[in-house]
VODORO-478922 format. One line per 2 residues: number of its first residue (from 1); their letters; for each residue x, y, z of N, C-alpha, C. Coordinates in steps of 0.1 Angstrom, whole numbers. Example, Ala and Ser with C-alpha at 12.3 -4.5 7.8 and 13.67 -1.06 7.14 Angstrom:
BEGIN
1) AS) 132/-57/78/123/-45/78/132/-33/78; 128/-22/71/137/-11/71/129/0/79
//
This chain:
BEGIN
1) XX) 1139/1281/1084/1149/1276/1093/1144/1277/1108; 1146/1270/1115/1142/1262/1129/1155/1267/1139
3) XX) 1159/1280/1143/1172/1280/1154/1168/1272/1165; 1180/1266/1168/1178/1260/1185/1188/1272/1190
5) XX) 1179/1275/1198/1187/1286/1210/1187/1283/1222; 1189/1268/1223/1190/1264/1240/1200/1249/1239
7) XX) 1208/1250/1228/1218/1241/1229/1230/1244/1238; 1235/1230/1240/1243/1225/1249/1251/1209/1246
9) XX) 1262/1215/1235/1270/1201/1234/1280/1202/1241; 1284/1209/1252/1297/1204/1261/1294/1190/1266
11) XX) 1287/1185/1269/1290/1168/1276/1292/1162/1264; 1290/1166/1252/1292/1157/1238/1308/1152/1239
13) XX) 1316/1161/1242/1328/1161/1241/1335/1152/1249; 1329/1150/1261/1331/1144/1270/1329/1120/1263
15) XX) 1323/1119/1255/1321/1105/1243/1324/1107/1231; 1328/1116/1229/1332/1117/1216/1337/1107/1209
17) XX) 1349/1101/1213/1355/1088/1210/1348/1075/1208; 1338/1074/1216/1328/1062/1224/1315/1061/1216
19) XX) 1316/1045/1211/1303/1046/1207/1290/1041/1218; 1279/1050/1214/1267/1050/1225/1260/1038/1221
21) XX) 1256/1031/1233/1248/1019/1229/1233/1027/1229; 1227/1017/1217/1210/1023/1215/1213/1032/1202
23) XX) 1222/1041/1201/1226/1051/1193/1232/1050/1176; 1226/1052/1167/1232/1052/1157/1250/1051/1152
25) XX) 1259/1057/1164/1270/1061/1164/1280/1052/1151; 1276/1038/1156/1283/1027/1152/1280/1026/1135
27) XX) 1266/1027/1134/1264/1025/1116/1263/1037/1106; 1261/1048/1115/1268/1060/1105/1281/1057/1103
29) XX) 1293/1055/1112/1309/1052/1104/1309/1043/1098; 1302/1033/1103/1305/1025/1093/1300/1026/1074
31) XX) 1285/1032/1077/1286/1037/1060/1289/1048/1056; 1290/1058/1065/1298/1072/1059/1312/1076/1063
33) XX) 1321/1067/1073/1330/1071/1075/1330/1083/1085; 1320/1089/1088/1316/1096/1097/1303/1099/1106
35) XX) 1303/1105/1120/1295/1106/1124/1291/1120/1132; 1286/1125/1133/1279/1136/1143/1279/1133/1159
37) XX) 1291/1132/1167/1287/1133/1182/1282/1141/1188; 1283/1160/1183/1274/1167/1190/1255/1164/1189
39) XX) 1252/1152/1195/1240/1152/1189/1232/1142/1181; 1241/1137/1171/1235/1122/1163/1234/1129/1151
41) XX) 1232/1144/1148/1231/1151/1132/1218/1145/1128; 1218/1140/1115/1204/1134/1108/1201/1121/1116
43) XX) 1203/1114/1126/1198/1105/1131/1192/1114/1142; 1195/1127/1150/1188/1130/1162/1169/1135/1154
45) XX) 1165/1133/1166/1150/1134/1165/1150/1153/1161; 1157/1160/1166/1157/1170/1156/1152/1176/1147
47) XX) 1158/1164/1135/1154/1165/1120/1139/1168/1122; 1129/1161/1129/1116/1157/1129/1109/1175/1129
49) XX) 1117/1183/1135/1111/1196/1135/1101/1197/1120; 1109/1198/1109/1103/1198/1095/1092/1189/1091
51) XX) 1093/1179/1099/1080/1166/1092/1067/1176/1104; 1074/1178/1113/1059/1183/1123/1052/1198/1114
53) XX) 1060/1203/1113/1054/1219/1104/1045/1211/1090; 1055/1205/1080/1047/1196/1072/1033/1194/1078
55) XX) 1034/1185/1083/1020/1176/1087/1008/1186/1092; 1012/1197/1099/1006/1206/1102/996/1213/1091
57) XX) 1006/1217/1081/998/1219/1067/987/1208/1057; 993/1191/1061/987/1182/1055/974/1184/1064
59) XX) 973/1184/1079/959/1187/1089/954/1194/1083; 958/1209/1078/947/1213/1075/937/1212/1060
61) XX) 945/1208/1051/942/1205/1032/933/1195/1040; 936/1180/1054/930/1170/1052/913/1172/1060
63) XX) 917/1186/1067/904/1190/1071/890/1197/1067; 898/1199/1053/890/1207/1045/881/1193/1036
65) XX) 888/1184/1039/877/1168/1035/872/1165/1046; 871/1170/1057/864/1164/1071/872/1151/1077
67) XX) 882/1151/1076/896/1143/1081/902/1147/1093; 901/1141/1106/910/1148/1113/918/1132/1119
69) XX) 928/1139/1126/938/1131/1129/942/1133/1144; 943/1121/1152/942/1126/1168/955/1112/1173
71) XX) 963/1119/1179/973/1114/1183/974/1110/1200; 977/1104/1205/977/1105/1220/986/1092/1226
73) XX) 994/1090/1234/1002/1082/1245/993/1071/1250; 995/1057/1245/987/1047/1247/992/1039/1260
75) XX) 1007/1040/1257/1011/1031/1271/1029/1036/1274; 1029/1039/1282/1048/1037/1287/1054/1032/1299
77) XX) 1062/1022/1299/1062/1014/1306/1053/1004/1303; 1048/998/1319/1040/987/1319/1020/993/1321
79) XX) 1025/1012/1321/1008/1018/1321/1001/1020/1309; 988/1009/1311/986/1010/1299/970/1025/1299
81) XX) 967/1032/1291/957/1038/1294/944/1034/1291; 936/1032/1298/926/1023/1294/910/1031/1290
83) XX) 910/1038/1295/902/1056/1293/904/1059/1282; 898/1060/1273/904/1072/1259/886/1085/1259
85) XX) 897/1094/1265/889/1108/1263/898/1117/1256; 896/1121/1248/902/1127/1236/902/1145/1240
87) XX) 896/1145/1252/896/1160/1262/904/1160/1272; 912/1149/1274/924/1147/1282/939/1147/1279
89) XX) 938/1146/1262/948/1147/1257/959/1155/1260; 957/1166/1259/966/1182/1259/963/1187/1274
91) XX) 955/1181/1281/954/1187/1298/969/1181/1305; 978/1170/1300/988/1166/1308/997/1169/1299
93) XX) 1014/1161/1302/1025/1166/1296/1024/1153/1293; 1021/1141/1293/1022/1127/1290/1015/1127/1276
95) XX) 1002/1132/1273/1000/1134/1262/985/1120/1264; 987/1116/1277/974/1106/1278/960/1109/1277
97) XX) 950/1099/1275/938/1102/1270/930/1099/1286; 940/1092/1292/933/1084/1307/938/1090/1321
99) XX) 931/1109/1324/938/1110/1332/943/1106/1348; 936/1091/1351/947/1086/1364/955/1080/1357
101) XX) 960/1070/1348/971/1069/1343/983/1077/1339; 976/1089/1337/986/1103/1333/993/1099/1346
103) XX) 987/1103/1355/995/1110/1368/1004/1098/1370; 999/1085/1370/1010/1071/1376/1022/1074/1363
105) XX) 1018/1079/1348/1026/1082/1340/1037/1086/1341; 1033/1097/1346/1044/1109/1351/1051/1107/1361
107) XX) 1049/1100/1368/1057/1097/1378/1067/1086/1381; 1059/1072/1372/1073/1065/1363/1082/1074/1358
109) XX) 1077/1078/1346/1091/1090/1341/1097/1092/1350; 1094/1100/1360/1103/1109/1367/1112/1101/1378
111) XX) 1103/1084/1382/1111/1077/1392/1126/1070/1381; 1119/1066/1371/1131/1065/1360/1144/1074/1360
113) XX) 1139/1085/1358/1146/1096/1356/1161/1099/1370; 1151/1099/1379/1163/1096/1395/1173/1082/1393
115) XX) 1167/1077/1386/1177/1063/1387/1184/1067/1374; 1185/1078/1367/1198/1075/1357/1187/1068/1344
117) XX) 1180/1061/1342/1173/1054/1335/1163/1063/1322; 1156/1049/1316/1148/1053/1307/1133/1044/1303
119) XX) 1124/1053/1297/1107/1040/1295/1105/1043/1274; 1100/1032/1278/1098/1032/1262/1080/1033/1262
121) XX) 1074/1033/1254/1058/1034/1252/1057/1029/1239; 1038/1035/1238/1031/1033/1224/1025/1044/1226
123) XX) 1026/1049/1212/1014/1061/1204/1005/1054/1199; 993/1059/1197/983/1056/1195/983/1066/1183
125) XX) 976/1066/1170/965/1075/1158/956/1071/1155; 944/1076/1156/931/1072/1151/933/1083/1140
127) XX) 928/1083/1130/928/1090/1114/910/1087/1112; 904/1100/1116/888/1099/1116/879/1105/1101
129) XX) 872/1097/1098/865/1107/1081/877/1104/1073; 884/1092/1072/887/1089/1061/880/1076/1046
131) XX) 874/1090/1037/867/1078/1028/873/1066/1030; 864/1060/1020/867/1041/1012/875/1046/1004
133) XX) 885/1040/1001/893/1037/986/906/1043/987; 912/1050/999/922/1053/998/934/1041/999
135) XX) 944/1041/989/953/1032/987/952/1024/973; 970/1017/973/970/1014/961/975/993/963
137) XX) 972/991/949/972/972/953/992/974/954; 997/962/961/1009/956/958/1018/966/965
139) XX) 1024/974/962/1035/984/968/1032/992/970; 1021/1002/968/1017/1012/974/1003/1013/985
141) XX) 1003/999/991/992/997/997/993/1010/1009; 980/1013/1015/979/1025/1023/981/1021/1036
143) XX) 983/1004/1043/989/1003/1051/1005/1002/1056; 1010/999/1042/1022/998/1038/1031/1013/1040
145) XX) 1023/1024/1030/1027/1038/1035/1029/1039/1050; 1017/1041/1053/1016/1044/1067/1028/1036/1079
147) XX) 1034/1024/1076/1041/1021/1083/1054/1025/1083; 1057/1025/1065/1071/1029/1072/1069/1047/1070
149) XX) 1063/1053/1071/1060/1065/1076/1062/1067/1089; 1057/1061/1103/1059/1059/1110/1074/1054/1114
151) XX) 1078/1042/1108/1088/1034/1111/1103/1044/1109; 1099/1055/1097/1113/1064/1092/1113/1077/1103
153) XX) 1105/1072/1120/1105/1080/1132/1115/1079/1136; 1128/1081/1142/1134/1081/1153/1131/1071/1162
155) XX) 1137/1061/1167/1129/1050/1179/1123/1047/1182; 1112/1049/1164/1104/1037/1166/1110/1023/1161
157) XX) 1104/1008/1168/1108/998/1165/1095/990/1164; 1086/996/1158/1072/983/1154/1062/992/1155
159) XX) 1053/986/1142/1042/994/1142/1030/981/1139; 1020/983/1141/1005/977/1143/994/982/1134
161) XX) 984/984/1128/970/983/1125/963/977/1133; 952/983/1137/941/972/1141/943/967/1151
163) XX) 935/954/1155/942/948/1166/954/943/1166; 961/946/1153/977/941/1147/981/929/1154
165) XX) 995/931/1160/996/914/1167/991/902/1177; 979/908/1179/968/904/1186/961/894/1176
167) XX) 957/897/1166/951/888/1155/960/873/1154; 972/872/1157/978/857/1162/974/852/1170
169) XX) 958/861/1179/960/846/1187/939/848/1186; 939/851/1177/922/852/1172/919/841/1164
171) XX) 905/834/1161/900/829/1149/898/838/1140; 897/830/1127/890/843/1119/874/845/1120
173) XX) 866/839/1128/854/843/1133/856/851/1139; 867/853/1149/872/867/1161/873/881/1150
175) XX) 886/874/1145/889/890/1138/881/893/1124; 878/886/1118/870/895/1104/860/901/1114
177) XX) 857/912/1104/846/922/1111/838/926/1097; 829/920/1105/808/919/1098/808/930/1089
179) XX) 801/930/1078/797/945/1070/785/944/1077; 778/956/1079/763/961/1078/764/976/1076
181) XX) 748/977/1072/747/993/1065/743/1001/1082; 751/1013/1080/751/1024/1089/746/1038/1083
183) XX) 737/1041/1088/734/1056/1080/732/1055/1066; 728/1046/1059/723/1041/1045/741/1040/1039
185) XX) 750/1037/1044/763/1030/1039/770/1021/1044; 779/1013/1036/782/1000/1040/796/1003/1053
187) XX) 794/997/1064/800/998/1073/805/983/1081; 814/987/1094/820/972/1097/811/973/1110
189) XX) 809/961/1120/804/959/1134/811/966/1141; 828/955/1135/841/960/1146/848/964/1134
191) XX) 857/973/1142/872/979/1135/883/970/1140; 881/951/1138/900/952/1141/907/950/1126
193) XX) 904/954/1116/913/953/1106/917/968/1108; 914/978/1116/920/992/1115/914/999/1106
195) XX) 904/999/1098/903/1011/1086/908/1004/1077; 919/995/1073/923/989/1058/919/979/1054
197) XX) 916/971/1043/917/960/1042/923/956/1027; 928/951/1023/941/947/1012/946/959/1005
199) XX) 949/962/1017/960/978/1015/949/991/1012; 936/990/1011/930/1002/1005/917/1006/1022
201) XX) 916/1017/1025/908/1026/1034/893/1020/1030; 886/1012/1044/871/1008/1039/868/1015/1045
203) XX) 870/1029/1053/859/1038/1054/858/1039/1067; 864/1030/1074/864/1033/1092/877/1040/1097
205) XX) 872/1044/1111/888/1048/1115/896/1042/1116; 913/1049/1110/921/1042/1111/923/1041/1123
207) XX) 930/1028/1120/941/1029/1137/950/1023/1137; 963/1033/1144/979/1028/1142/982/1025/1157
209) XX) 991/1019/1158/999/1018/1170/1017/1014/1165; 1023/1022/1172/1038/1023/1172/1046/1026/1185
211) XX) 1056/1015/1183/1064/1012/1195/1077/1019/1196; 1080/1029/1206/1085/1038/1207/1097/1032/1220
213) XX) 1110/1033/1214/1118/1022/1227/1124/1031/1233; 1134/1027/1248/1133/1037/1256/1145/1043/1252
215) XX) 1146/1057/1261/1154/1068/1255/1168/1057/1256; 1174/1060/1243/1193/1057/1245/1202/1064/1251
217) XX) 1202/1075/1256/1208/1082/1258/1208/1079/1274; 1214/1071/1283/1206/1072/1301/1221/1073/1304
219) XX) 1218/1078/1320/1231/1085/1330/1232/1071/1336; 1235/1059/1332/1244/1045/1340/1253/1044/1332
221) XX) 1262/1034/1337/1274/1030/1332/1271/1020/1322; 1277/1022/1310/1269/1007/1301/1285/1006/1292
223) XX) 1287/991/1289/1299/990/1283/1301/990/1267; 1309/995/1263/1312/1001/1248/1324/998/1246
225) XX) 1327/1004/1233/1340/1007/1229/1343/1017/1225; 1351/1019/1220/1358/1033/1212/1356/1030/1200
227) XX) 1360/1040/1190/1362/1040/1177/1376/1031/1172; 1382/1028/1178/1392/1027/1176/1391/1006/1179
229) XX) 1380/1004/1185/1377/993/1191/1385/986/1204; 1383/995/1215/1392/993/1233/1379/995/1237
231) XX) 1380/984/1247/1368/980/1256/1365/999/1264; 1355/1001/1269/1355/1009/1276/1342/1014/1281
233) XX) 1340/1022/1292/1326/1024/1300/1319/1038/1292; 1304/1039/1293/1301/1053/1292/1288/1052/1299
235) XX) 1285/1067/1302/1276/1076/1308/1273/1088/1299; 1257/1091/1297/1253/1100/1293/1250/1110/1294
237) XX) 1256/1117/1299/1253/1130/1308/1246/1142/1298; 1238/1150/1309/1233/1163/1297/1218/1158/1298
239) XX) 1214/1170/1293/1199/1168/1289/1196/1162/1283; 1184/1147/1287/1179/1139/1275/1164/1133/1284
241) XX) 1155/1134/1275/1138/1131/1283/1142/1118/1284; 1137/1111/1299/1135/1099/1298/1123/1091/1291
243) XX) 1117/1097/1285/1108/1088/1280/1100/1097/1264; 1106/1095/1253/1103/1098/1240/1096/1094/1238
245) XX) 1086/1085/1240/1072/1083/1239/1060/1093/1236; 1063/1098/1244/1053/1106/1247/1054/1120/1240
247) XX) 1071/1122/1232/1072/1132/1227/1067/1130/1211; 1066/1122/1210/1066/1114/1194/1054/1115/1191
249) XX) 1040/1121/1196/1030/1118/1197/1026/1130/1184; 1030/1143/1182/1025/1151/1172/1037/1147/1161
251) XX) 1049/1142/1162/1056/1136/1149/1045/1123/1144; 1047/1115/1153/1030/1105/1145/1019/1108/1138
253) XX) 1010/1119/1143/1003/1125/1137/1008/1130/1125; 1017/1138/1125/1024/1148/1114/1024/1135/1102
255) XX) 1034/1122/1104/1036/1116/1093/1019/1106/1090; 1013/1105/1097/1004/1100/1091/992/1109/1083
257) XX) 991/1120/1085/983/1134/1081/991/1135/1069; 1006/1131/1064/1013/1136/1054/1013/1119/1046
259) XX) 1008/1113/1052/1010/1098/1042/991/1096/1037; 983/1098/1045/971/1103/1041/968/1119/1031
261) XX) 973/1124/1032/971/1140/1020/973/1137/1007; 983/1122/1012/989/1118/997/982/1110/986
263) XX) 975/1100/995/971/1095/991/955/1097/986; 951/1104/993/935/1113/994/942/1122/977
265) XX) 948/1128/974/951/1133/963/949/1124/949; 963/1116/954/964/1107/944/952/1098/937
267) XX) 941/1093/945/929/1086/942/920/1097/935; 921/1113/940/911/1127/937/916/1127/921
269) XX) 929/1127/914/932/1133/907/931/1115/894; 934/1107/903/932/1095/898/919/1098/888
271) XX) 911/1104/892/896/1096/886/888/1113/878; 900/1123/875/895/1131/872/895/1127/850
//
């Protein structure tokens, strides 16, 4: 068990009646007849404490295959990071790989933050030293895991492979990517299929990207109703980050290190 020893639901009390726009409030009553105001209950990001310890354990089983898994803040707001040094990661609180971006980063947030407001981003995972062959045809494909693995995150709202929605506006001369042999094994030119191709791991780095929307929780006036259904105003008061992006960054990792362990098994045991 996980104590929080720095809670604070007095402003909860204060909406209790009111449902929060952005916020689950409205579709828990409606399928349970009940909801959690101190907090959101199983919809707050919270829960995620368990998936992060998990994944932690899946890092290491996945490094004992030479698998590692690197997570980092691709874009929030309109900054995108265009640098990826993977030594820049953990030097900021942004969690960026590009540190002059970091700094314009952080300081969006924080200009957000004065206005009552909120930023949405992207995470980035690259999933590095994952064999060929991980995944299964039809419903268990390994890009299919991986998404809604991501997708069963908290505020996320879209996830990507590869050059993902980019590839709408490519030929397929653009996006297929060349085989040639590398190091006496079969390899791609380019990575934009991501590492997958008809659901199964050809042996390159993965790559995810997931859209992380802005915090719901912001100190402006935004119109609602009650439970009861009477027009009425709210404000979010209390502690809430403006920008979950950036916090989402080892839950990412965590679920994709735990949707990879899985399947790295499943193929191991497959073929014994």
């Amino acid at each position: 068990m996980v104590e929080n020893v720095d809670a604070d639901s007095s402003k909860y009390e204060l909406i209790k009646d009111l449902y929060r726009p952005g916020h689950a409030d409205y579709t828990y009553d409606m399928k349970y007849g009940f909801r959690d105001y101190l907090g959101g209950g199983r919809s707050s990001a919270r829960e995620t404490v368990g998936r992060v310890a998990a994944g932690a354990i899946a890092k290491k089983l996945l490094a004992r295959n030479k698998i590692k898994i690197i997570g980092f803040t691709r874009q929030v707001g309109k900054l995108i990071a265009k640098e990826v040094d993977y030594g820049e990661i953990e030097k900021n609180i942004v969690r960026c790989p590009d540190a002059k971006i970091a700094e314009k980063m952080i300081n969006a947030i924080m200009r957000a933050r004065k206005k009552g407001d909120s930023l949405g981003g992207i995470v980035e995972v690259v999933a590095k030293g994952v064999p060929a062959g991980l995944g299964e045809p039809v419903f268990d494909r390994l890009d299919a895991d991986l998404a809604k693995a991501v997708m069963s995150m908290p505020a996320v709202k879209g996830v990507e492979i590869g050059v993902g929605f980019q590839s709408a506006t490519m030929k397929g001369s653009e996006c297929n990517d060349a085989f040639v042999m590398k190091n006496k094994k079969v390899a791609t030119a380019s990575n934009n299929a991501g590492g997958i191709l008809g659901g199964i791991s050809n042996g390159m780095d993965i790559v995810l990207r997931l859209v992380v929307k802005p915090t719901s929780s912001i100190n402006k006036a935004q119109d609602t109703v009650t439970q009861k259904g009477k027009k009425a105003k709210i404000r979010v008061e209390g502690r809430h980050d403006p920008c979950v992006a950036t916090r989402a960054v080892p839950i990412a990792e965590a679920m994709v290190a735990l949707t990879l362990i899985d399947h790295l098994y499943r193929t191991k045991f497959s073929r014994l």
